[in-house]
Backbone bond lengths (Angstrom), bond angles and torsions (degrees), N, CA, C in turn:
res aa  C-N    CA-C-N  psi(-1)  N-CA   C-N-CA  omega(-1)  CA-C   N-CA-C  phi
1 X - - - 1.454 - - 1.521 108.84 -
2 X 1.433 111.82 141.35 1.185 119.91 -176.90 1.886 104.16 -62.51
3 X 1.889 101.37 142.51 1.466 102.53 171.08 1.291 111.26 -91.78
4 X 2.187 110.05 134.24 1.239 110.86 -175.11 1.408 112.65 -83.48
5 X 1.209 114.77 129.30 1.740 96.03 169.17 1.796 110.37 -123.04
6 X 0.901 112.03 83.54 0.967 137.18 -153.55 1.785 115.66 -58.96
7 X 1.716 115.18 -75.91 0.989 141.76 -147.21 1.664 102.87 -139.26
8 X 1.376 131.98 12.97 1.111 129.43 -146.19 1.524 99.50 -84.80
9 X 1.535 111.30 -24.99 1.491 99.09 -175.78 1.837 119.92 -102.57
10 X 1.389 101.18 13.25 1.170 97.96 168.96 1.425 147.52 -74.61
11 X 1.435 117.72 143.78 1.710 100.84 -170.59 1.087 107.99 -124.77
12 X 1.735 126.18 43.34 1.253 138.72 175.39 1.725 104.68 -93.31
13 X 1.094 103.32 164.57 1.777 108.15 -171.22 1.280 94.95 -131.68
14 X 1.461 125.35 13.68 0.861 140.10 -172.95 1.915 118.22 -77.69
15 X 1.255 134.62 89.82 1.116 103.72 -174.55 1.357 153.01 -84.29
16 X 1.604 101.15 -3.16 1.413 152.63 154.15 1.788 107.10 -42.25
17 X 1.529 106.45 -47.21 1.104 95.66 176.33 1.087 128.34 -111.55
18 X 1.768 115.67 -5.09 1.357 118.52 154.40 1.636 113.93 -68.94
19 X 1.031 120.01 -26.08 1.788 105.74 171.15 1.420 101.03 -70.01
20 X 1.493 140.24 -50.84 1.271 129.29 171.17 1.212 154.28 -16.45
21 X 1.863 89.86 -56.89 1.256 118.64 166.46 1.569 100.58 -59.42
22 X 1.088 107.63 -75.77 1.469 110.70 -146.14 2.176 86.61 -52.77
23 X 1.066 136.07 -54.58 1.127 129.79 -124.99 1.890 83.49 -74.33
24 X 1.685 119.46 -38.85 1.154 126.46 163.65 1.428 134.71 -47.01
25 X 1.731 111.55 -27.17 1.450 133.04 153.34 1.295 114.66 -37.19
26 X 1.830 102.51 -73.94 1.661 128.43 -164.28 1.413 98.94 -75.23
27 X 1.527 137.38 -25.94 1.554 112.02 161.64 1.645 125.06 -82.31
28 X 1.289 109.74 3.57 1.395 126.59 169.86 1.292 110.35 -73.98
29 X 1.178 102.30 -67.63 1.970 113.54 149.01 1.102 131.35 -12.10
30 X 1.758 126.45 -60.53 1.090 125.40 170.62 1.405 121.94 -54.82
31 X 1.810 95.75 -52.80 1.090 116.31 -173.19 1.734 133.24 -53.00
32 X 1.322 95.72 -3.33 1.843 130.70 175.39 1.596 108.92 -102.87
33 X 1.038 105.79 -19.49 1.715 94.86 169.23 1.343 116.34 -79.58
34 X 1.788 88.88 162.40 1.507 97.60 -170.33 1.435 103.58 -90.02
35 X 1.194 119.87 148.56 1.849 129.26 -174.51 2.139 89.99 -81.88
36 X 1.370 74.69 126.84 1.485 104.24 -168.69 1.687 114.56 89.65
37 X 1.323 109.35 18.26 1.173 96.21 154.48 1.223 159.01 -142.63
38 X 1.008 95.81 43.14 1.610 151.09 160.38 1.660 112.43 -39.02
39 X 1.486 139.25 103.71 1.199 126.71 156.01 1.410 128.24 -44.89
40 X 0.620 137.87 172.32 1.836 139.92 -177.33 1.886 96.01 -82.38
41 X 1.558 98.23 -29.80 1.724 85.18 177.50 1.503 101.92 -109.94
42 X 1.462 126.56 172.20 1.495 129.54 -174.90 1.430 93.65 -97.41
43 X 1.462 133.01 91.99 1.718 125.23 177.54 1.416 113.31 -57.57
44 X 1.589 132.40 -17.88 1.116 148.02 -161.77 1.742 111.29 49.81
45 X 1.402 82.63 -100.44 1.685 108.60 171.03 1.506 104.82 -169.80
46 X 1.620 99.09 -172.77 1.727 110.69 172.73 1.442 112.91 -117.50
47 X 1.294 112.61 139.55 1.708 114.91 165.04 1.389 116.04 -20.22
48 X 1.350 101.07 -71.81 2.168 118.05 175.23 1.772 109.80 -38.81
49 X 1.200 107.60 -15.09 1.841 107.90 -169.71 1.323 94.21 -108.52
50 X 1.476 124.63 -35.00 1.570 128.99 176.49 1.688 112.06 -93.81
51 X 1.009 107.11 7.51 1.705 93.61 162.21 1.509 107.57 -155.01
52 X 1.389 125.04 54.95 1.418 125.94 171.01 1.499 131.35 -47.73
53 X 1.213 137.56 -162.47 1.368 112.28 -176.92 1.451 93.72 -94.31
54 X 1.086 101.31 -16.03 2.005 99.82 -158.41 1.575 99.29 -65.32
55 X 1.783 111.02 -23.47 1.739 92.01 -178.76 1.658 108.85 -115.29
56 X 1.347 108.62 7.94 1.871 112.97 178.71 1.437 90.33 -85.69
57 X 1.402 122.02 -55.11 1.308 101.33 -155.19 1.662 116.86 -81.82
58 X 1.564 111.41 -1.70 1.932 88.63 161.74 1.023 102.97 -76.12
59 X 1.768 147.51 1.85 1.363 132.85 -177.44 1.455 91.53 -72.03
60 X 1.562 111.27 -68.30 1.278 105.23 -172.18 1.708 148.12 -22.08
61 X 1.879 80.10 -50.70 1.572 87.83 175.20 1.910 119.22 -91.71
62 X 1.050 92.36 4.20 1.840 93.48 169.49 1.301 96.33 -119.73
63 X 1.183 152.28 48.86 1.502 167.37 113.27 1.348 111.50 -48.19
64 X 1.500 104.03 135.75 1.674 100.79 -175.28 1.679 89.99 -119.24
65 X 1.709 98.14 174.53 1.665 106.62 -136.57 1.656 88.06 -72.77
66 X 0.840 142.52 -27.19 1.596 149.77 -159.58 2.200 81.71 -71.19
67 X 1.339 108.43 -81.28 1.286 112.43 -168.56 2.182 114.78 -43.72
68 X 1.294 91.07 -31.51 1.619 108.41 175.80 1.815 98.55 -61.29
69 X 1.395 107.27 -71.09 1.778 106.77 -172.56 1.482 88.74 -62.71
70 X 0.942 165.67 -77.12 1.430 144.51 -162.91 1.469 145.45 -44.82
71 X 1.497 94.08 -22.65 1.291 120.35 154.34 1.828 131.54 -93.10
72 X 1.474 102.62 -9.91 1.652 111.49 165.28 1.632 101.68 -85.57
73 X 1.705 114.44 -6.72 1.542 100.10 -163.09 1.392 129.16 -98.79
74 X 1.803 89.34 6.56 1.483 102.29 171.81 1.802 92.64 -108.78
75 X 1.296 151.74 11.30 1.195 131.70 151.88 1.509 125.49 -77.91
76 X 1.067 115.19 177.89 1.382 130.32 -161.16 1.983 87.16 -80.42
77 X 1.628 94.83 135.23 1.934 94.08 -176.65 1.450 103.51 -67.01
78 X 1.508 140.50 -25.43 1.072 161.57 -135.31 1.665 90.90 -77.50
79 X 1.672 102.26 -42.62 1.664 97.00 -174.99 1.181 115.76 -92.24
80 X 1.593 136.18 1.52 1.548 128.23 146.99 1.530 112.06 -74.63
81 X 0.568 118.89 2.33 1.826 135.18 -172.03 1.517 91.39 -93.09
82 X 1.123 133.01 -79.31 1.455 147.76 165.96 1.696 132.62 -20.69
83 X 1.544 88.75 -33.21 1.759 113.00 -168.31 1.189 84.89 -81.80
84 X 1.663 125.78 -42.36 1.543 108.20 -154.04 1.795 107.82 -81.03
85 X 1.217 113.18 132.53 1.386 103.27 157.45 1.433 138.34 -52.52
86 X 1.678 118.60 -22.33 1.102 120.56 -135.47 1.748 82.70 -119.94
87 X 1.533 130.18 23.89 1.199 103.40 161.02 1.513 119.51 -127.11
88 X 1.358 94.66 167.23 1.873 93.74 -166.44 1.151 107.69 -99.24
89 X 1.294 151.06 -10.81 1.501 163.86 104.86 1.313 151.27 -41.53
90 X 1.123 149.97 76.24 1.355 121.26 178.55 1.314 110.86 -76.44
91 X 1.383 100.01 143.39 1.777 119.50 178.05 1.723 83.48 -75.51
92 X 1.449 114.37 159.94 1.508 141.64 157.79 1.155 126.58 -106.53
93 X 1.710 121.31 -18.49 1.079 120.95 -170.34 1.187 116.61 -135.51
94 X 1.429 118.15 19.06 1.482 115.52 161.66 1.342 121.43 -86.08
95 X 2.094 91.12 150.25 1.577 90.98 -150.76 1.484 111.04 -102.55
96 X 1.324 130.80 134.33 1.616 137.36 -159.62 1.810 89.20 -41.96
97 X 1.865 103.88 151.18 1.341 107.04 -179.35 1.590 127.40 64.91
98 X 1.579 111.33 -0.84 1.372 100.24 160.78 1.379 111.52 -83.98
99 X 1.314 99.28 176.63 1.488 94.07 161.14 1.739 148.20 -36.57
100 X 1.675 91.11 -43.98 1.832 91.53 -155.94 1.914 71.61 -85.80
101 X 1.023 157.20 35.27 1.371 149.22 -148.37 1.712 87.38 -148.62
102 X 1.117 127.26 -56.08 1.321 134.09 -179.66 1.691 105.55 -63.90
103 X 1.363 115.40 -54.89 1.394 142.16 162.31 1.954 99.66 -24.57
104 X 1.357 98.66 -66.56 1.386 103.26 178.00 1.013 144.14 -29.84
105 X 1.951 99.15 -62.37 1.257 131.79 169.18 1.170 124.87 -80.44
106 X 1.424 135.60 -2.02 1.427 149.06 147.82 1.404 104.97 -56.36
107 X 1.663 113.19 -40.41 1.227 118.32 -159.87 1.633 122.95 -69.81
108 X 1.455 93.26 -37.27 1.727 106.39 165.28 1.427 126.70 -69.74
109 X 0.932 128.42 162.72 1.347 152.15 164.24 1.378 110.78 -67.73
110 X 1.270 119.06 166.58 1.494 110.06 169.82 1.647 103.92 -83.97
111 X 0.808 133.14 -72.74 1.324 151.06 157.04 1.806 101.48 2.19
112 X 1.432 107.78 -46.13 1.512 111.42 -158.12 2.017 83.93 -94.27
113 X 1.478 103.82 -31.60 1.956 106.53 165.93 1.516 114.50 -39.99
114 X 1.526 112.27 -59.94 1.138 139.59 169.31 1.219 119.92 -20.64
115 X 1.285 106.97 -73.90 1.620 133.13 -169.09 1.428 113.48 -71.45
116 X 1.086 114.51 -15.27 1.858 139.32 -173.65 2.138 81.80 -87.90
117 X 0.986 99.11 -79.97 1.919 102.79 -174.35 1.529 98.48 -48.57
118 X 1.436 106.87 -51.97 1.748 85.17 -161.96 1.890 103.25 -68.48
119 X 0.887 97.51 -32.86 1.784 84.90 -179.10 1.704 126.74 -72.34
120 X 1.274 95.23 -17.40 2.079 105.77 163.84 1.596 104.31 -97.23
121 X 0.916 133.15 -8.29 1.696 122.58 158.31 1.897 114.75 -84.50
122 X 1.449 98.11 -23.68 1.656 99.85 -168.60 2.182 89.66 -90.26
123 X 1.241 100.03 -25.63 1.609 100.81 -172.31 1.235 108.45 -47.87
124 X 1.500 130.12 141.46 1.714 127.70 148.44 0.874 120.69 -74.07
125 X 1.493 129.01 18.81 1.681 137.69 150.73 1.724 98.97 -76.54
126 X 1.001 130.91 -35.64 1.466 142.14 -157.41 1.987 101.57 -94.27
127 X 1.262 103.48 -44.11 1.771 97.66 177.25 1.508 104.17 -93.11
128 X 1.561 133.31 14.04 1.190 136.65 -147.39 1.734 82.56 -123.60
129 X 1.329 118.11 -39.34 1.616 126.48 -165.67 1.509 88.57 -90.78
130 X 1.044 122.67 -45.65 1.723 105.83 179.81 1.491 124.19 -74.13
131 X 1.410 111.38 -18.49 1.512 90.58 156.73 1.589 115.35 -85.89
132 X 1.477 122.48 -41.46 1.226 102.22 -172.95 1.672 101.77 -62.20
133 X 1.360 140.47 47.48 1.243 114.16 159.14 1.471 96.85 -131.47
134 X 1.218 107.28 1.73 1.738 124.82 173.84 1.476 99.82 -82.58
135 X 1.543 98.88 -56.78 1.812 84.61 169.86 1.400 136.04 -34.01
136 X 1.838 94.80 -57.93 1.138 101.12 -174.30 1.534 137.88 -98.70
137 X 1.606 97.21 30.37 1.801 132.22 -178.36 1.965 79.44 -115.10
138 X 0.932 116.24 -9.61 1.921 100.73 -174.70 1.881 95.24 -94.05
139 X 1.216 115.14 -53.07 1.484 136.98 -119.10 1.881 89.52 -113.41
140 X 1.788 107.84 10.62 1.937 115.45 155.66 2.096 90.48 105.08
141 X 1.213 127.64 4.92 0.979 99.96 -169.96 1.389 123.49 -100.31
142 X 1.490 116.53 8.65 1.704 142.25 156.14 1.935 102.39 3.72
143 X 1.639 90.04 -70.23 1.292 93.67 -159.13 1.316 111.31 -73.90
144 X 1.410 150.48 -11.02 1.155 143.84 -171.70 1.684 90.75 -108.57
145 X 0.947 111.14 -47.04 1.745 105.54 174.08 1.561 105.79 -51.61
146 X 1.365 122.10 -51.56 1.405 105.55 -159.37 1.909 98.45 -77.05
147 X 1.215 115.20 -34.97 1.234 112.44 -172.70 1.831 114.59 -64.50
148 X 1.228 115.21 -14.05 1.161 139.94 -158.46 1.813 101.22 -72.74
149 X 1.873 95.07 -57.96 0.810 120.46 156.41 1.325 149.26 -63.85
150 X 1.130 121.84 -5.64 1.700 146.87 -128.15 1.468 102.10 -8.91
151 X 1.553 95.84 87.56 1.434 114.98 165.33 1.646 104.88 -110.10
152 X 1.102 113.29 124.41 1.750 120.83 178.41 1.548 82.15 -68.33
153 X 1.228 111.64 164.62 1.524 145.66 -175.62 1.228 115.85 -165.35
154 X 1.611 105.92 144.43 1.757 98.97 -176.62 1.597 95.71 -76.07
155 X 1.760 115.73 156.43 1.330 117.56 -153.00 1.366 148.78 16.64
156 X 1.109 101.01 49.52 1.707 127.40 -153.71 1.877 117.12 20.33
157 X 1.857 93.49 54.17 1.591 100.92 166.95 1.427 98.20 97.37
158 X 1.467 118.25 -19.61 2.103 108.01 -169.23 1.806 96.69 -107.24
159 X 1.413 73.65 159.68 1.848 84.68 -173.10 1.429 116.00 -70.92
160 X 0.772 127.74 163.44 1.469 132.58 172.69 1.934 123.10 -37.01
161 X 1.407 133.18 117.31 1.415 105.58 173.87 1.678 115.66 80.75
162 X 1.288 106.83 -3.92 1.347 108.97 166.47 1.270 118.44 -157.03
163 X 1.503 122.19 -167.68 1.131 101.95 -170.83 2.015 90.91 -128.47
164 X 1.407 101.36 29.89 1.250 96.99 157.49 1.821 129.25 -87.64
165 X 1.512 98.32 137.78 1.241 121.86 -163.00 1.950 102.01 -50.49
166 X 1.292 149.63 146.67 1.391 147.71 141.07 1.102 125.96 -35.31
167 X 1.442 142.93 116.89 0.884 129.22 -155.28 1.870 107.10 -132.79
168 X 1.081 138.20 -154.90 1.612 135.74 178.58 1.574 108.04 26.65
169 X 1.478 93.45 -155.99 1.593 109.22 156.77 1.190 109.49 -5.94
170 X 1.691 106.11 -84.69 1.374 97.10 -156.00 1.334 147.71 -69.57
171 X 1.648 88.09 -10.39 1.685 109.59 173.90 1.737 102.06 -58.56
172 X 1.609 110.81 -59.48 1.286 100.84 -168.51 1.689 98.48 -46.49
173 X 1.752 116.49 -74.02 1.429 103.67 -146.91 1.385 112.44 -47.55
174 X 1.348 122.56 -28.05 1.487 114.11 -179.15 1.256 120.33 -51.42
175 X 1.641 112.36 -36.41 2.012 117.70 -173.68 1.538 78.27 -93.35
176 X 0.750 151.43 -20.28 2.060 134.93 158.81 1.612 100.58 -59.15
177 X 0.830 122.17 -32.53 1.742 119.00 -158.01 1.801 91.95 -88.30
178 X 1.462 105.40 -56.85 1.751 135.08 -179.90 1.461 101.11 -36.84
179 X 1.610 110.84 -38.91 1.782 117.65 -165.23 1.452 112.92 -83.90
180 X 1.854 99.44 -36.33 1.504 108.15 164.99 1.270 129.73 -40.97
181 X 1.634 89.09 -69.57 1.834 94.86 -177.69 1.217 106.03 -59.96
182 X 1.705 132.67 -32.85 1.539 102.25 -175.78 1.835 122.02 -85.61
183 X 1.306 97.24 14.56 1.595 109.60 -171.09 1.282 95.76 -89.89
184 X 1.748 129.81 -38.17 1.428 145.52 -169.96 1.430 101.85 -71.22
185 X 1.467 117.06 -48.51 1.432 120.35 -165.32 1.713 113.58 -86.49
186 X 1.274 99.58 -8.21 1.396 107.88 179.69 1.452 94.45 -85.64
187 X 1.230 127.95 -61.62 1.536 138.43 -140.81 2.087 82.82 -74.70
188 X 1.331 113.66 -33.27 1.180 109.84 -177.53 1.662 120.48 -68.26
189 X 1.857 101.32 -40.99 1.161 97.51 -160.05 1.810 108.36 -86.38
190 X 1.795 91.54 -12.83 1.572 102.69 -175.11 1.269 129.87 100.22
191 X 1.698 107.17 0.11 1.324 113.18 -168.29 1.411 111.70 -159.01
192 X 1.204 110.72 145.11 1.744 121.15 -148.86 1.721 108.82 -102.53
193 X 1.737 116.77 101.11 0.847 129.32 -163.19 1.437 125.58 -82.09
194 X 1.425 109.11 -13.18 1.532 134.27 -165.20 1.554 109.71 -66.21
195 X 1.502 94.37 103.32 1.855 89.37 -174.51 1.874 99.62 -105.26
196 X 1.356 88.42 131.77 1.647 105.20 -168.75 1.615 101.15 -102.10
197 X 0.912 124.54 16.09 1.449 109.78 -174.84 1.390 127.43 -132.27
């Protein structure tokens, strides 16, 4: 399979327009194939081929500190705990947004923020979670994923005329398309709707 390189030289922090790009890439893409050559299924691509480190991490480092703590605040607290030198414990069970968790992240640097993202985007725990969610955007699970997320989807993830779930290709591009509009409506409305929990 062809390698995507999508977004690698961008230095927008923008995420509105990194889904853009790329989604403007992959219809460029099509738009280069030869007629008839087309599999019988749409393979698309995978998350892991559309967000490598080479194009997450200029987000990272042209990220300002507000977008940095917002993005440590869906990881596990365990890894601001870790950054610091100066503790003799890590807690296991403190819960994101309490205190000693806020406490934490006061505690770092941006720089030391940084190094926390760049090392879970470069991890093969990190390209290991984006395919299994490619899998399971291939393999019908669109609609409970996107709803999970409250990602709008065209027909909330099911195909047309039935009430079967999307499946391959098109499941992903649809939660690619699903991520757009809510990246547009966020950046519009000003406020970040994405409930992870």
């Amino acid at each position: 399979m062809q390698s995507h390189t999508i977004i690698a030289t961008t230095s927008s922090s923008n995420p509105s327009s990194v889904v853009q790009n790329l989604l403007r890439s992959l219809q460029n893409q099509q738009g280069n194939q030869r007629p008839g050559s087309e599999a019988a299924e749409d393979p698309f691509t995978t998350l892991s081929e559309l967000f490598p480190p080479s194009s997450t991490l200029p987000l990272i480092e042209s990220a300002d500190a507000q977008t940095v703590d917002h993005l440590l605040s869906f990881l596990p607290t365990s890894l601001l705990f870790l950054a610091q030198t100066n503790v003799d414990e890590i807690p296991s069970n403190i819960e994101p947004g309490s205190e000693p968790a806020k406490a934490a992240m006061q505690a770092l640097t941006l720089e030391q923020k940084r190094d926390i993202l760049r090392r879970v985007l470069r991890s093969p725990q990190f390209m290991q979670s984006l395919g299994s969610l490619t899998v399971a955007l291939r393999d019908g699970g669109l609609p409970s994923i996107s709803d999970a997320l409250n990602i709008k989807v065209e027909n909330g993830g099911f195909m047309r005329r039935g009430g079967v779930p999307l499946g391959g290709g098109d499941a992903v591009r649809a939660f690619l398309e699903g991520v757009k509009r809510h990246a547009e409506a966020n950046e519009q409305g000003g406020q970040d709707t994405m409930d992870t929990d």
